[in-house]
C-alpha positions in Angstrom: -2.4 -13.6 -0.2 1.0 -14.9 1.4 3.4 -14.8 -1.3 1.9 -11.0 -2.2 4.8 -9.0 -1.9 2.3 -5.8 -0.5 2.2 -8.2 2.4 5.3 -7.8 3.4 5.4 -4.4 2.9 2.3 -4.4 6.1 4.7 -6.6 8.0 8.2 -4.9 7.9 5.3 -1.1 8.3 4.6 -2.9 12.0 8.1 -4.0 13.0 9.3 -0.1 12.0 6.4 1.4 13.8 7.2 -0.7 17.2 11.0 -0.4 16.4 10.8 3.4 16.2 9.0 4.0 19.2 10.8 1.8 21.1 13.7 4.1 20.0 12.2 7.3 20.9 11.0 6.4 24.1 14.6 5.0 25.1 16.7 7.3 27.6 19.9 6.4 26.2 21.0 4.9 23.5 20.3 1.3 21.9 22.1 0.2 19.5 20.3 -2.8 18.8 17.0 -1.0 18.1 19.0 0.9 15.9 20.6 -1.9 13.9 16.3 -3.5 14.1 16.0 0.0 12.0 18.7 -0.1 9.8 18.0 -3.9 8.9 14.1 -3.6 8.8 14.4 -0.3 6.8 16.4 -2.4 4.1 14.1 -5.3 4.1 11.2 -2.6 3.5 12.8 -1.5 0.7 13.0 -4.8 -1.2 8.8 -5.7 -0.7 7.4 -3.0 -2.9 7.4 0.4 -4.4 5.1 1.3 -1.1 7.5 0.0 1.0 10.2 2.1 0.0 7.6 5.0 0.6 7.1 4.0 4.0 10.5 2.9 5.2 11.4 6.7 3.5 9.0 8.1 5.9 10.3 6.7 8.8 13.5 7.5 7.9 12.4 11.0 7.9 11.8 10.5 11.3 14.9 8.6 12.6 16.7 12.1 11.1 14.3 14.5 12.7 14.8 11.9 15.9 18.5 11.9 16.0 18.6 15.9 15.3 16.6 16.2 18.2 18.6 13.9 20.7 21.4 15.3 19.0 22.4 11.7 18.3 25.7 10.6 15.9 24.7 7.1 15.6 21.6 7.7 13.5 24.1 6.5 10.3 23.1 3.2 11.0 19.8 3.8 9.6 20.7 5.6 6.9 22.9 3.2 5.6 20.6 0.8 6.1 17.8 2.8 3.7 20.3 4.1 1.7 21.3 0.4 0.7 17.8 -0.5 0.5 16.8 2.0 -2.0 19.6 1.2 -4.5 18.7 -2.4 -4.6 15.3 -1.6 -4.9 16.4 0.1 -8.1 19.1 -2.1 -9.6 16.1 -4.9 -9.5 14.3 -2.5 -11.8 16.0 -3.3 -14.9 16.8 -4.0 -17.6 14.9 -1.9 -19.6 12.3 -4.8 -20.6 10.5 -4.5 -17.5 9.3 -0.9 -18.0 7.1 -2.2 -21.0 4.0 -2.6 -18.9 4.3 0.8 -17.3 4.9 2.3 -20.3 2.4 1.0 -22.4 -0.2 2.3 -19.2 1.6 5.5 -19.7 0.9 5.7 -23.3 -3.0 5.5 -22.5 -2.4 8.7 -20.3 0.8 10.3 -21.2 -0.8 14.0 -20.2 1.6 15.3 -17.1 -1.2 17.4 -16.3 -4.8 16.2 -16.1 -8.0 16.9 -14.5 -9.5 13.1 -15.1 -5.8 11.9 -13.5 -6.6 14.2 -10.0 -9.8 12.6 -9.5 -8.7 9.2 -10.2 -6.3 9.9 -7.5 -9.0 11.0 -5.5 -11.1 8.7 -5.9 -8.5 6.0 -4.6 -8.6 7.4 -1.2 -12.6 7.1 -0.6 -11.7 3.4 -1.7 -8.8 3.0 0.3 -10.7 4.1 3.5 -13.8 2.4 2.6 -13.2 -0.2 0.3 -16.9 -2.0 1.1 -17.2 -3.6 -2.3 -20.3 -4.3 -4.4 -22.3 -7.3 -3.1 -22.3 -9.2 -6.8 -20.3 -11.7 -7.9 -17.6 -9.6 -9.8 -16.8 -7.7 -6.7 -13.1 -7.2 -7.2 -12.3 -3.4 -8.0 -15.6 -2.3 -7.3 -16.9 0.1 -4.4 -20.3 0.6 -2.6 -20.9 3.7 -4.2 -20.5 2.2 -8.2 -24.0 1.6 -8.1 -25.1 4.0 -10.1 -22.8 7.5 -11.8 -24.1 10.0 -9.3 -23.1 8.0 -6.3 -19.7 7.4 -8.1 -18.8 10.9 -9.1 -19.2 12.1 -5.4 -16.7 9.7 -4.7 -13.4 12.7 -5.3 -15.7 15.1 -2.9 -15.9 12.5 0.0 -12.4 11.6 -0.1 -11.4 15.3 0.3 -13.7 15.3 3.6 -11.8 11.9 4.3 -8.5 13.4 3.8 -9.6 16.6 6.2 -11.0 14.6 9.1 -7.9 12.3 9.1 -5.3 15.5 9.2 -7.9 17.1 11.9 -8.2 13.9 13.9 -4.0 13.3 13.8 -2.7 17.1 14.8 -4.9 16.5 18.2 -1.7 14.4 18.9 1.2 15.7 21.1 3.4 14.0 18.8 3.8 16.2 16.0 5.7 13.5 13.4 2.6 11.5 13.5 1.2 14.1 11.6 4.5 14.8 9.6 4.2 11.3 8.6 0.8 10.9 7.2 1.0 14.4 5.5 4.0 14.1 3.5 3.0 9.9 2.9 -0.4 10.8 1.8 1.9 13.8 -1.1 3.7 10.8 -2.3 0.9 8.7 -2.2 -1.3 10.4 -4.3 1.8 11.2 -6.4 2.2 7.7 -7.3 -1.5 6.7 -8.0 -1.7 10.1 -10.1 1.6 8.7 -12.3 0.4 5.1 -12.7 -3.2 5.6 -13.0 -3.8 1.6 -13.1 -3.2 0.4 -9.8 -6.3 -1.7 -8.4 -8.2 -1.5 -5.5 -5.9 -3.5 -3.3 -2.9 -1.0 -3.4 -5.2 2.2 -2.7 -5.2 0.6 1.0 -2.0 2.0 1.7 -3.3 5.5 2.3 -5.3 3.1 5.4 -2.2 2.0 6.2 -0.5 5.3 6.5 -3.2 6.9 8.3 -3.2 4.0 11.0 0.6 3.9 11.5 0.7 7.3 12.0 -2.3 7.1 14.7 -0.2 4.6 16.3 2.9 6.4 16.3 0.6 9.6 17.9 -1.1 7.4 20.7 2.7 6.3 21.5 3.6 9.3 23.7 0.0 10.4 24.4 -2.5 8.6 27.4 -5.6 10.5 26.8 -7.0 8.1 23.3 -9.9 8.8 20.9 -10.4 5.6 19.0 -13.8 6.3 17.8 -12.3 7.2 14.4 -10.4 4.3 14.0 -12.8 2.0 15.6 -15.0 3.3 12.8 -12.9 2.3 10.0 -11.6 -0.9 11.3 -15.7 -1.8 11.5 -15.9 -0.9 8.4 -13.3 -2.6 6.8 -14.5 -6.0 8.5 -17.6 -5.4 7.1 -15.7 -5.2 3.0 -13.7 -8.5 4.0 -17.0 -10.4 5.2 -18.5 -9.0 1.6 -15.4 -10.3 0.0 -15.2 -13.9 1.7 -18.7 -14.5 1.2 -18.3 -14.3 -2.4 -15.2 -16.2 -2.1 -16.2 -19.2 -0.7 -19.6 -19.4 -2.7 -18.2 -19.0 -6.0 -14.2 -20.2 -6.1 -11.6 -17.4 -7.4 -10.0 -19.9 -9.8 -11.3 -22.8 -11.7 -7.6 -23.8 -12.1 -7.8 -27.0 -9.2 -11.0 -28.4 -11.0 -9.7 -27.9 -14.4 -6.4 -30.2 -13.2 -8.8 -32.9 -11.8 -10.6 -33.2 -14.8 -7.1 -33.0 -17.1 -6.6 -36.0 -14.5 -9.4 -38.0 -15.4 -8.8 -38.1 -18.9 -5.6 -40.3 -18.9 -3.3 -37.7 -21.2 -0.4 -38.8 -20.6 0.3 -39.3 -24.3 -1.7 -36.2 -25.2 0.0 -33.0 -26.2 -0.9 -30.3 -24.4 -1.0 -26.5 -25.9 -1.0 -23.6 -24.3 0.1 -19.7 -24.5 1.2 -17.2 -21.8 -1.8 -14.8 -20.6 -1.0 -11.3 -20.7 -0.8 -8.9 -18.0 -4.5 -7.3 -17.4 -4.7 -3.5 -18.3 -1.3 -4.0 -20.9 -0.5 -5.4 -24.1 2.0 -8.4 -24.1 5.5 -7.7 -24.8 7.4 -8.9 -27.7 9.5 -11.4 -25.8 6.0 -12.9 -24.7 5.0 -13.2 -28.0 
């Protein structure tokens, strides 16, 4: 979980949320949250595809900010996204590390497709309540996969998901909080929709997005309704305890037992074969082979 590089895009998501409202609450200028911005906006940017979808969001903001205070040192940010976003992009290439995207693509290389909108959907029902199935292959799986009636209501209950969250944030006096989880959730959806592989782990972003922008509302705002969000944080205790429970009655990996017993056998004058395992959901690549 620490070397995950979706981790750090949760980490660098905090330190822009505090560093932003640091910003708008100051009455002058500071340029040192400004140069926080600029440097955690880059970092952002080299986590994760998600991460340059939320440092872009708050960049939105730091625009609309500046606009507002009618503030000339805003570039400082900018250049600091700007930067970010091109060497998020030069690390794409070369070309050979398109092949597992592409290859997913060629299983569903429709632009337009009904099955693609309510796999999209579906992601946001298991992004806000990812409670998994209590067996032991858990992973990927949701409390409604039960059985095919309780998993095709899943699209219909993450539009009501989707509603009650906009509802809940335009109460806010602060109107970006609303800006941002509107326009992140587009993109969001936008990106599940062109992938269509992405497992369980990454549909928690739209979470993430929802709670950032709750915090950003609650920011400038003293009267607080944290039902909602006590709600969901419950419930998302409740998926981790699922998850460890599993997890510590029946290991993830057999790899630390399989070295032991490699141990025990004395091959230090064996010759050991192996081959490289292919990604999950893809073919191998050529250069694999």
């Amino acid at each position: 979980i620490i070397v995950r590089n979706y981790s750090l895009v949760l980490l660098f998501s905090f330190i822009l949320t505090f560093l932003y409202i640091k910003w708008i609450k100051a009455k002058s200028t500071n340029k040192k949250l400004l140069w926080g911005l600029c440097g955690s906006l880059f970092l952002a940017c080299q986590t994760h595809l998600f991460g340059v979808l939320i440092g872009g969001l708050f960049f939105l903001l730091i625009i609309l900010e500046a606009l507002e205070k009618k503030e000339n040192k805003f570039v400082i940010p900018i250049l600091g996204y700007g930067i970010g976003v091109v060497t998020f992009f030069l690390q794409l290439f070369p070309l050979s590390n398109f092949y597992a995207l592409a290859m997913q693509n060629s299983l569903s290389s429709k632009i337009l497709s009904f099955d693609k909108v309510i796999f999209s959907l579906k992601s946001i029902w298991r992004g806000f309540i990812p409670i998994p199935m209590p067996i032991l292959h858990f992973w990927n799986t949701n409390i409604l996969d039960f059985n095919k009636y309780l998993h095709n209501i899943q699209p219909m209950l993450a539009i009501l998901i989707l509603g009650i969250t906009i509802i809940y944030l335009m109460q806010f006096k602060e109107k970006k909080a609303f800006l941002f989880y509107f326009i992140g959730s587009y993109f969001y959806l936008l990106i599940i929709y062109i992938t269509c592989y992405l497992p369980i782990r990454f549909y928690g972003f739209i979470f993430i997005l929802f709670m950032l922008s709750a915090w950003i509302g609650f920011s400038l705002q003293k009267r607080r309704n944290e039902i909602l969000l006590s709600f969901l944080l419950i419930i998302h205790v409740i998926a981790t305890c699922v998850a460890y429970y599993f997890d510590m009655k029946y290991p993830f990996s057999a790899a630390k037992k399989t070295a032991q017993f490699i141990n025990l056998l004395d091959t230090k004058k064996w010759i050991v074969v192996g081959y490289r395992d292919c990604l999950l959901y893809t073919s191998p690549s050529p250069r694999d082979l």
